[in-house]
PyMOL Python script that loads the backbone (N, CA, C, O; Angstrom):
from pymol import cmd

cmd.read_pdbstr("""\
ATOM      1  N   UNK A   1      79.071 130.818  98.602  1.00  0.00           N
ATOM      2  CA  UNK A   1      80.283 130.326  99.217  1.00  0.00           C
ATOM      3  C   UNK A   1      81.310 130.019  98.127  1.00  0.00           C
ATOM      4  O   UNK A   1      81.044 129.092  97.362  1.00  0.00           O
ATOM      5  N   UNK A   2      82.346 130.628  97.985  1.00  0.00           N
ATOM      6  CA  UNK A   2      83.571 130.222  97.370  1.00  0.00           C
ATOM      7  C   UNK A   2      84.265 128.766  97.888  1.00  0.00           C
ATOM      8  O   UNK A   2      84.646 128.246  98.936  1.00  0.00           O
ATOM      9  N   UNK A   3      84.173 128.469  96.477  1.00  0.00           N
ATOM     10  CA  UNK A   3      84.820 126.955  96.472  1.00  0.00           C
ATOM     11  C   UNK A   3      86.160 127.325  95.973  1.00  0.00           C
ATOM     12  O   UNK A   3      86.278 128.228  95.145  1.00  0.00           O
ATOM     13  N   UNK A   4      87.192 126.663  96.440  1.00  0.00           N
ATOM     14  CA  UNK A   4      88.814 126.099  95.842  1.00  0.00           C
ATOM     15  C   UNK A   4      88.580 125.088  94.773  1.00  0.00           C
ATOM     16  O   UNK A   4      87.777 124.185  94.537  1.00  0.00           O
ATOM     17  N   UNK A   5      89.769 125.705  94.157  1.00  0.00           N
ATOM     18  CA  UNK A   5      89.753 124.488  92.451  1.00  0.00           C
ATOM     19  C   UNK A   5      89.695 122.653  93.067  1.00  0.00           C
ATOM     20  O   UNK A   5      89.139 121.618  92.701  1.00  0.00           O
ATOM     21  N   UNK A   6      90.465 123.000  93.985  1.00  0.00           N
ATOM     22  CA  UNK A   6      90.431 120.759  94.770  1.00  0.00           C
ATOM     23  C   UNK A   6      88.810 120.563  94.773  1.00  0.00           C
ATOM     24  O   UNK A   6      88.273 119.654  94.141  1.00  0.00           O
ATOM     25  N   UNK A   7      88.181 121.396  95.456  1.00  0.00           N
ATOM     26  CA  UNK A   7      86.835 121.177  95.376  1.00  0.00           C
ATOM     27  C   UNK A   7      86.043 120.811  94.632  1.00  0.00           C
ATOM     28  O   UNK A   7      85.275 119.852  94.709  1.00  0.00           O
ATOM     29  N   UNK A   8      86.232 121.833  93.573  1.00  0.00           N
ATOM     30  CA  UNK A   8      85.026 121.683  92.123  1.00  0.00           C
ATOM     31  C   UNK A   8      85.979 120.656  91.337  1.00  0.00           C
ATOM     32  O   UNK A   8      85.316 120.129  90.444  1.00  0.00           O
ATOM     33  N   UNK A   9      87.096 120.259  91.353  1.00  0.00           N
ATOM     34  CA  UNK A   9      87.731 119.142  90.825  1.00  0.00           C
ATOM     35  C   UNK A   9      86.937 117.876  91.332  1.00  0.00           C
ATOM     36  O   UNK A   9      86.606 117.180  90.373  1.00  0.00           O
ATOM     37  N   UNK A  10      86.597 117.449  92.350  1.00  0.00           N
ATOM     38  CA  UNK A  10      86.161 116.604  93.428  1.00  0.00           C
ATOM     39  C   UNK A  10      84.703 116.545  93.313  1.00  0.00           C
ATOM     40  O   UNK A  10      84.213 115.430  93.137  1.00  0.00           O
ATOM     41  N   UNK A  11      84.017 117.449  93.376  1.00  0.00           N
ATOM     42  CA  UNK A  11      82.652 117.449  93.443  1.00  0.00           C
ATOM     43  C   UNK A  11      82.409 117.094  91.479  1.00  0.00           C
ATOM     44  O   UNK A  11      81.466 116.337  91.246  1.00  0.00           O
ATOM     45  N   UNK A  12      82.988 117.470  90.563  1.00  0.00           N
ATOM     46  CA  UNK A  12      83.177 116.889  89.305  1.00  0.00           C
ATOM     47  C   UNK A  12      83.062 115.810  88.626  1.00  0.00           C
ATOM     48  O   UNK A  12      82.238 115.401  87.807  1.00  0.00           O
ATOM     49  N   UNK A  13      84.262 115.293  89.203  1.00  0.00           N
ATOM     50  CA  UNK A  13      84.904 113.276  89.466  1.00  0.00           C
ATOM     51  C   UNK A  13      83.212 112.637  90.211  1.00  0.00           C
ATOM     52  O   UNK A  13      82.363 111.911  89.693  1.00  0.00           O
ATOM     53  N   UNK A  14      83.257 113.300  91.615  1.00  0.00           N
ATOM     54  CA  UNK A  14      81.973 112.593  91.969  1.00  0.00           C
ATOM     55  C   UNK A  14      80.525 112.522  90.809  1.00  0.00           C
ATOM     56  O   UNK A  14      79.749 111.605  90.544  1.00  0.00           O
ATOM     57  N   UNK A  15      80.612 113.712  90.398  1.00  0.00           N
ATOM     58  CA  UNK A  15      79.152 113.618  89.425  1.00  0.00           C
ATOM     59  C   UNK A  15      79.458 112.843  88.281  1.00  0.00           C
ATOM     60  O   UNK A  15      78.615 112.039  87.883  1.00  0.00           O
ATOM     61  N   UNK A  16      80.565 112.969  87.679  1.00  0.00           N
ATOM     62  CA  UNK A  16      81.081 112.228  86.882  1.00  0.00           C
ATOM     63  C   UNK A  16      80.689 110.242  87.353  1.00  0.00           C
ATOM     64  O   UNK A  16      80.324 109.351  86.586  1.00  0.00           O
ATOM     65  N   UNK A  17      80.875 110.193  88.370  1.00  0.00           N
ATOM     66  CA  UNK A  17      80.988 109.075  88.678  1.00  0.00           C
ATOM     67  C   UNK A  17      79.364 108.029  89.219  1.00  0.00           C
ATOM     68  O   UNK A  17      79.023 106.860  89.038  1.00  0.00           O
ATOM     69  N   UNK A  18      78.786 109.130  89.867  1.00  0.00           N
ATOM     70  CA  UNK A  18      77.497 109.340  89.826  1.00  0.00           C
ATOM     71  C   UNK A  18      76.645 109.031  88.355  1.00  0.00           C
ATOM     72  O   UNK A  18      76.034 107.971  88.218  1.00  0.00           O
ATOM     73  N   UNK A  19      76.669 109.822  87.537  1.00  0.00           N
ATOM     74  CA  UNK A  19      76.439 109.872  86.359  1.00  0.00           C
ATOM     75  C   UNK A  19      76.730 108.686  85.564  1.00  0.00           C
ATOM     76  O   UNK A  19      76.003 108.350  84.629  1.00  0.00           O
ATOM     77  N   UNK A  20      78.007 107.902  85.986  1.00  0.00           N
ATOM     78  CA  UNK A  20      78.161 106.679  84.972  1.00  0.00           C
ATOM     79  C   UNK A  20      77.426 105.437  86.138  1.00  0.00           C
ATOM     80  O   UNK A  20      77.471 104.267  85.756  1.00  0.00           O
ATOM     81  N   UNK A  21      76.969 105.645  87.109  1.00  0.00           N
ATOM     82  CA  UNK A  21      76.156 104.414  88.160  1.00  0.00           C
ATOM     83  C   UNK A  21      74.900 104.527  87.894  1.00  0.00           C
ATOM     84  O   UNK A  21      74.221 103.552  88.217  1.00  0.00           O
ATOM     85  N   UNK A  22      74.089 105.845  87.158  1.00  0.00           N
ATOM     86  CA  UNK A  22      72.914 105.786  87.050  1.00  0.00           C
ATOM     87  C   UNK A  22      72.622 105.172  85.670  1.00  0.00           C
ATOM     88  O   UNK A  22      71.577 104.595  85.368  1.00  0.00           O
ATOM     89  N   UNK A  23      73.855 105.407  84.746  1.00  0.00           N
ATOM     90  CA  UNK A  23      73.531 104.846  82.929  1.00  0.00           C
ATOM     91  C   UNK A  23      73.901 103.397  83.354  1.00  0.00           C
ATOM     92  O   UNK A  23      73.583 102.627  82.448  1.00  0.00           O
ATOM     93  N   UNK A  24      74.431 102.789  84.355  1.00  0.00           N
ATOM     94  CA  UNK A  24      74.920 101.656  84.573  1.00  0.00           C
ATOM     95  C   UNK A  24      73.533 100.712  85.140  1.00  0.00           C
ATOM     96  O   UNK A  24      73.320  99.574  84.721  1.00  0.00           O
ATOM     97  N   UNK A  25      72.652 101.409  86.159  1.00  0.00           N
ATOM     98  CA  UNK A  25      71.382 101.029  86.954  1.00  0.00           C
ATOM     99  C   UNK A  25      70.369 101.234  85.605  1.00  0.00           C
ATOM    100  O   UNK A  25      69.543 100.349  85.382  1.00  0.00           O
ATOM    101  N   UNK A  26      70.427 102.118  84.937  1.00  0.00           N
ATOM    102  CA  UNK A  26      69.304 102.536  84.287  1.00  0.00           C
ATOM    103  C   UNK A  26      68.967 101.676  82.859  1.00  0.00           C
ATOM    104  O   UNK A  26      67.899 101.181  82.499  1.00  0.00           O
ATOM    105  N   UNK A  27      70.234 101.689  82.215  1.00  0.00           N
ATOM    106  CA  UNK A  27      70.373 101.183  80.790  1.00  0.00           C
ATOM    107  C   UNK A  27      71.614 100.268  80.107  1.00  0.00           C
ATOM    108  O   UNK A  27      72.010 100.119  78.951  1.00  0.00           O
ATOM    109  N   UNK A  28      72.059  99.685  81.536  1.00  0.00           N
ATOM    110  CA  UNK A  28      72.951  98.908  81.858  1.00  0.00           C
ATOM    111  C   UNK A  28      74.128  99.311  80.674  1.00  0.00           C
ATOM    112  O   UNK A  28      74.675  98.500  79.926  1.00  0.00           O
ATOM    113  N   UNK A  29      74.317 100.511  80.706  1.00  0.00           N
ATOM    114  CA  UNK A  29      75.975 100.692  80.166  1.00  0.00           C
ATOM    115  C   UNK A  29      77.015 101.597  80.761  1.00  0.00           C
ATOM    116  O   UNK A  29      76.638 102.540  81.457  1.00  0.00           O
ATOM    117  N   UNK A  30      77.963 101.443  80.601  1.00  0.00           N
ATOM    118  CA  UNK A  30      79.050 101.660  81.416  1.00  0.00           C
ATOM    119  C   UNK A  30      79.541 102.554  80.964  1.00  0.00           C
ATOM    120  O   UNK A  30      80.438 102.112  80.246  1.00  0.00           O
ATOM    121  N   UNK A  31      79.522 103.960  80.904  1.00  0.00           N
ATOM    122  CA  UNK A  31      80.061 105.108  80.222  1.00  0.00           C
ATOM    123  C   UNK A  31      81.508 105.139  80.045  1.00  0.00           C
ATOM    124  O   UNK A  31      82.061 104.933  78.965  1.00  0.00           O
ATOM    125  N   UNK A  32      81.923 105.323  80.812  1.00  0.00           N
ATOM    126  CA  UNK A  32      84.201 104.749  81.299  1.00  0.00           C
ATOM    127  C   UNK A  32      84.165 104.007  80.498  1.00  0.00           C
ATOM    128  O   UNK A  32      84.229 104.480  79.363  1.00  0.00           O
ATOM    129  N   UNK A  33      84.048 102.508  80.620  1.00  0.00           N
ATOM    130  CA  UNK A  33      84.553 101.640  79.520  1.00  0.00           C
ATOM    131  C   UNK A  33      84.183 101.848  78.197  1.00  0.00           C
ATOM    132  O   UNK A  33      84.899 101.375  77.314  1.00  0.00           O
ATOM    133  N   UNK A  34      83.405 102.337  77.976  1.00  0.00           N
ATOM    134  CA  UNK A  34      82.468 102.622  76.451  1.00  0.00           C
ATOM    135  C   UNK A  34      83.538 103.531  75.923  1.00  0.00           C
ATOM    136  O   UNK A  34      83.759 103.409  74.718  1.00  0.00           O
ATOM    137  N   UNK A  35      84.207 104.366  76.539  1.00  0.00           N
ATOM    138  CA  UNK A  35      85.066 105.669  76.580  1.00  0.00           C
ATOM    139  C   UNK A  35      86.965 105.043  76.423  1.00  0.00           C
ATOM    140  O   UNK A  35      87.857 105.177  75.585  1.00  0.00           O
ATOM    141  N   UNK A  36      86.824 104.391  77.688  1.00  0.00           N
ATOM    142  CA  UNK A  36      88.308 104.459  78.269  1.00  0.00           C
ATOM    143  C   UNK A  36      88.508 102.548  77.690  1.00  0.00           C
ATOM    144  O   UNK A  36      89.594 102.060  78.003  1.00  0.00           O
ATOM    145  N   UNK A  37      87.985 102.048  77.282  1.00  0.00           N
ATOM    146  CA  UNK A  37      87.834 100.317  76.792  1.00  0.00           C
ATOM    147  C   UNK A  37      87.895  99.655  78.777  1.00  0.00           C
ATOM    148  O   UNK A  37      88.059 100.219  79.859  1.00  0.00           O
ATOM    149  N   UNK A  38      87.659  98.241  78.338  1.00  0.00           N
ATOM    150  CA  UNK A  38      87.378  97.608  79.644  1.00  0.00           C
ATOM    151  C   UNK A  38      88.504  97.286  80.773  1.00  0.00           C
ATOM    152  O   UNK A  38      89.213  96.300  80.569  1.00  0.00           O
ATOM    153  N   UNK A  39      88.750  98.185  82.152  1.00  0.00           N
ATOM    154  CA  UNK A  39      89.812  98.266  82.701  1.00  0.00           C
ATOM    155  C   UNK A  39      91.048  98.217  82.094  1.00  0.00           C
ATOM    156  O   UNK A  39      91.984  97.459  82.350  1.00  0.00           O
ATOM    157  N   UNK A  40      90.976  99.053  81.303  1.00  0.00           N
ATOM    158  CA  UNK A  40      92.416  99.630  80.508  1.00  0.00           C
ATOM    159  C   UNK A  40      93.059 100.305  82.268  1.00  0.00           C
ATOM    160  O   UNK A  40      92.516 100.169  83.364  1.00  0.00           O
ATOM    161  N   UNK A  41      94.085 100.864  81.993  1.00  0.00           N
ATOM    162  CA  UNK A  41      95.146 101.583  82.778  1.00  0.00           C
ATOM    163  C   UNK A  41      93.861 102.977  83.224  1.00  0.00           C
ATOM    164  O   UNK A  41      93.159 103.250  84.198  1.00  0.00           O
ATOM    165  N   UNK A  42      94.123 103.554  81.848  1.00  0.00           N
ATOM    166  CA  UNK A  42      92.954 104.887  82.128  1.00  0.00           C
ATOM    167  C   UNK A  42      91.746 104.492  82.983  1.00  0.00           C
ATOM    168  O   UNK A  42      91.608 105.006  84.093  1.00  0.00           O
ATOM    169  N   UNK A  43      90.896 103.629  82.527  1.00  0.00           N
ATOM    170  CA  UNK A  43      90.079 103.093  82.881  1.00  0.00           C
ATOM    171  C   UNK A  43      89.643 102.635  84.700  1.00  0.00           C
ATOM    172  O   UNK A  43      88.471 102.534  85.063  1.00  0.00           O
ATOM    173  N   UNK A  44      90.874 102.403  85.668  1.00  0.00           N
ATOM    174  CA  UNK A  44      91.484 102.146  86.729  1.00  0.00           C
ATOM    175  C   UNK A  44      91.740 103.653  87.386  1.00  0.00           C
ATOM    176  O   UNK A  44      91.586 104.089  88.527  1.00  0.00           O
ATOM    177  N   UNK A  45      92.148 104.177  86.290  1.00  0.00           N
ATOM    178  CA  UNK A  45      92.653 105.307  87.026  1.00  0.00           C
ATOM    179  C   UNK A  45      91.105 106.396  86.996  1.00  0.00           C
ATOM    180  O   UNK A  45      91.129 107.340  87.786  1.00  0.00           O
ATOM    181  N   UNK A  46      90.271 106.291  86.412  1.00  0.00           N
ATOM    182  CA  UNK A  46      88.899 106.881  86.617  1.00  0.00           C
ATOM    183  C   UNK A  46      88.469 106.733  88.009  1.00  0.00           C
ATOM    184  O   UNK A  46      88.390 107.544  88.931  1.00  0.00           O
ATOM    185  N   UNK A  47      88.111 104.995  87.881  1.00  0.00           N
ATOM    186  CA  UNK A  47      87.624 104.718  88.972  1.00  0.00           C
ATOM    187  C   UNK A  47      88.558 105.346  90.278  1.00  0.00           C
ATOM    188  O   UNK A  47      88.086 105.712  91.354  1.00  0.00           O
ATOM    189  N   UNK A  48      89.554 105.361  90.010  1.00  0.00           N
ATOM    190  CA  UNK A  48      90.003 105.605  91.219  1.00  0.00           C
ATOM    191  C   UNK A  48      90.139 106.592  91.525  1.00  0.00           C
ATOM    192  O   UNK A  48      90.293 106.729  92.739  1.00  0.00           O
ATOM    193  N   UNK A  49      90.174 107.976  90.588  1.00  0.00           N
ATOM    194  CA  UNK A  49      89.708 109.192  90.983  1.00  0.00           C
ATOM    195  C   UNK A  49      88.330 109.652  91.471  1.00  0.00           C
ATOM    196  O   UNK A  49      88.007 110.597  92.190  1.00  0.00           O
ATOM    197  N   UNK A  50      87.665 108.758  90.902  1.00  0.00           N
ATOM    198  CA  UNK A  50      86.055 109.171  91.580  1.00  0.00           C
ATOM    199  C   UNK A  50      85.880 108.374  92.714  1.00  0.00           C
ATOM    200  O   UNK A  50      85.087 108.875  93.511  1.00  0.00           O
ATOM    201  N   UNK A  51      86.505 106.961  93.163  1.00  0.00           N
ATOM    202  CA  UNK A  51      86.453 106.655  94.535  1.00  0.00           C
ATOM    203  C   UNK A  51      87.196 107.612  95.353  1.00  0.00           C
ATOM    204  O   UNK A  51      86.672 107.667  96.466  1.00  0.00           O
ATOM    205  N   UNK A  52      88.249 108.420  95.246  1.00  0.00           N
ATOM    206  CA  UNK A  52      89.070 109.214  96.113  1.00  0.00           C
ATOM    207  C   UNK A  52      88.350 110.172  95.953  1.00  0.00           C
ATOM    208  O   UNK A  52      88.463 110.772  97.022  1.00  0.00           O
ATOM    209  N   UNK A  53      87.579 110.810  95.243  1.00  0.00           N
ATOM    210  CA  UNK A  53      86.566 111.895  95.521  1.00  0.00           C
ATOM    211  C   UNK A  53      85.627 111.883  96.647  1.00  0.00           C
ATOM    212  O   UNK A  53      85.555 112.754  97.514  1.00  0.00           O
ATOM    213  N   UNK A  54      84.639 110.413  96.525  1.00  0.00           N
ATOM    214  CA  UNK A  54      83.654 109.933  97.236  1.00  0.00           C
ATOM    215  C   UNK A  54      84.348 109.926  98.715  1.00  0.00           C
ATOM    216  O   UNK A  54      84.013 110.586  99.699  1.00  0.00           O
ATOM    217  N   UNK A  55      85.175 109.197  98.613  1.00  0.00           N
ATOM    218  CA  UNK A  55      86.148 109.542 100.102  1.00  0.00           C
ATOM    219  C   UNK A  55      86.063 110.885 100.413  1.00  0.00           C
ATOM    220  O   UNK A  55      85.365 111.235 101.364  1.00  0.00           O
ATOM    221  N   UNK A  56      86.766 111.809  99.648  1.00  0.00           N
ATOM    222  CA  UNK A  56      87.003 113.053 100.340  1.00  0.00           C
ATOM    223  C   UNK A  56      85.589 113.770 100.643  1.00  0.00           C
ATOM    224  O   UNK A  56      85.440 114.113 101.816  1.00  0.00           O
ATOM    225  N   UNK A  57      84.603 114.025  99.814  1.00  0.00           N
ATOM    226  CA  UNK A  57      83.419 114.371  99.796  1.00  0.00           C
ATOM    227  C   UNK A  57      83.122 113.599 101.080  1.00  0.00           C
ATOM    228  O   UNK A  57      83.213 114.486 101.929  1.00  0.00           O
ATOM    229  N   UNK A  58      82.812 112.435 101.740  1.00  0.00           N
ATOM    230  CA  UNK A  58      82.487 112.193 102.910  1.00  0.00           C
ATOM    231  C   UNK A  58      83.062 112.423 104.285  1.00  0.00           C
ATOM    232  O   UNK A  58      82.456 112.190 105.331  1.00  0.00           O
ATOM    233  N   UNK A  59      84.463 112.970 104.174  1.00  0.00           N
ATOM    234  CA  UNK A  59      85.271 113.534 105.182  1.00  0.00           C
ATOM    235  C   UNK A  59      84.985 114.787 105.228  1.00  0.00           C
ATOM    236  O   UNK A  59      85.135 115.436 106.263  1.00  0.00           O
ATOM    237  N   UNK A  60      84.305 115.565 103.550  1.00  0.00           N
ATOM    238  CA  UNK A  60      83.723 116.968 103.946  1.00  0.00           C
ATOM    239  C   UNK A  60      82.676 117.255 104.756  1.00  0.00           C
ATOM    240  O   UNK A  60      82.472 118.335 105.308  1.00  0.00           O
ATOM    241  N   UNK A  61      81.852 116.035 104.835  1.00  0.00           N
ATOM    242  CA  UNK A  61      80.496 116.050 105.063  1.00  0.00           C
ATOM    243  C   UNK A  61      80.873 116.437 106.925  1.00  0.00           C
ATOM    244  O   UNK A  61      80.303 117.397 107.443  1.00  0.00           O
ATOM    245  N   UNK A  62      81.681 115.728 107.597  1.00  0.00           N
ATOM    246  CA  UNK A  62      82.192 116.539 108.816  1.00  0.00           C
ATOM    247  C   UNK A  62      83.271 117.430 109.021  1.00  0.00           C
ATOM    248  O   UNK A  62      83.133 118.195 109.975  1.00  0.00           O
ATOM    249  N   UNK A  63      84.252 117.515 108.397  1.00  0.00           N
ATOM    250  CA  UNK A  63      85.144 118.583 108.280  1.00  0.00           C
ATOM    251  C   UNK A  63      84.957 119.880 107.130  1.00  0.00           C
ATOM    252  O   UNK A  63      84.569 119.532 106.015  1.00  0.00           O
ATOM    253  N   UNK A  64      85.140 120.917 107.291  1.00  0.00           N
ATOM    254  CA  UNK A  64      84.971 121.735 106.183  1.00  0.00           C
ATOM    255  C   UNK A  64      86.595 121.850 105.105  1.00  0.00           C
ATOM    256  O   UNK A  64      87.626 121.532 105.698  1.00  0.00           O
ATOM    257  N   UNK A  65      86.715 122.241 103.778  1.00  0.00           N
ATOM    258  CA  UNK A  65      87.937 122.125 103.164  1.00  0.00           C
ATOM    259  C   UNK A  65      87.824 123.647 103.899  1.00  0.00           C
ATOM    260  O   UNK A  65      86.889 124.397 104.180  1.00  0.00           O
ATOM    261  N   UNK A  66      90.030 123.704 104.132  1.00  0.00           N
ATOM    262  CA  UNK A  66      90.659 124.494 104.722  1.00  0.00           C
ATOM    263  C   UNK A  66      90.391 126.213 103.657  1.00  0.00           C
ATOM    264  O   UNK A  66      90.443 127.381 104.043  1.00  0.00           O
ATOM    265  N   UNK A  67      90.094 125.593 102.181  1.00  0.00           N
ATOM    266  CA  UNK A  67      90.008 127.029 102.047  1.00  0.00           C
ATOM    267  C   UNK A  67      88.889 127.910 102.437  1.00  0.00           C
ATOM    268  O   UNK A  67      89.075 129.119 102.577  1.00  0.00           O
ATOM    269  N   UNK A  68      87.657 127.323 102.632  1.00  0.00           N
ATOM    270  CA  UNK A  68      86.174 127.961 103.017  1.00  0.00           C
ATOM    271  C   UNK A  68      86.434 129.114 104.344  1.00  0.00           C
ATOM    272  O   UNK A  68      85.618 130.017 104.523  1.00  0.00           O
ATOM    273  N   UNK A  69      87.255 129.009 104.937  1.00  0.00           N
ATOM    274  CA  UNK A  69      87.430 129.809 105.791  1.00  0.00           C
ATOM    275  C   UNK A  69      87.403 131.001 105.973  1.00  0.00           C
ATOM    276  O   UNK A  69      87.666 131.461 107.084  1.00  0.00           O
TER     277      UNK A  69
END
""", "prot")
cmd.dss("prot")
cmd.show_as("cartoon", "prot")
cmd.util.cbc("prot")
cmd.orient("prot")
């Protein structure tokens, strides 16, 4: 199945984000801040791209994206 660039942008951010909750559960460090320092601007703006991912990814989960068609 062909994915659109919004997609693999999205599914990205999510693993990305994924990925810093398991070093966070696992070995209690925070990849973003280690990276971006502690809620810097950047730092805000991570999170908030990988929460707007997690959003969209769960609106995929019943709607399909318009390009799959």
């Amino acid at each position: 199945m062909k994915k659109c660039i919004i997609c693999k942008i999205v599914g990205l951010l999510a693993g990305i984000g994924a990925i810093n909750w398991l070093l966070v559960a696992l070995l209690n460090f925070n990849l973003v801040t280690a990276v971006l320092g502690d809620m810097t601007i950047a730092a805000k703006a991570v999170y908030t791209l990988v929460g707007l991912s997690g959003i969209i990814l769960l609106v995929a989960l019943v709607k399909p994206c318009p390009c799959t068609k």
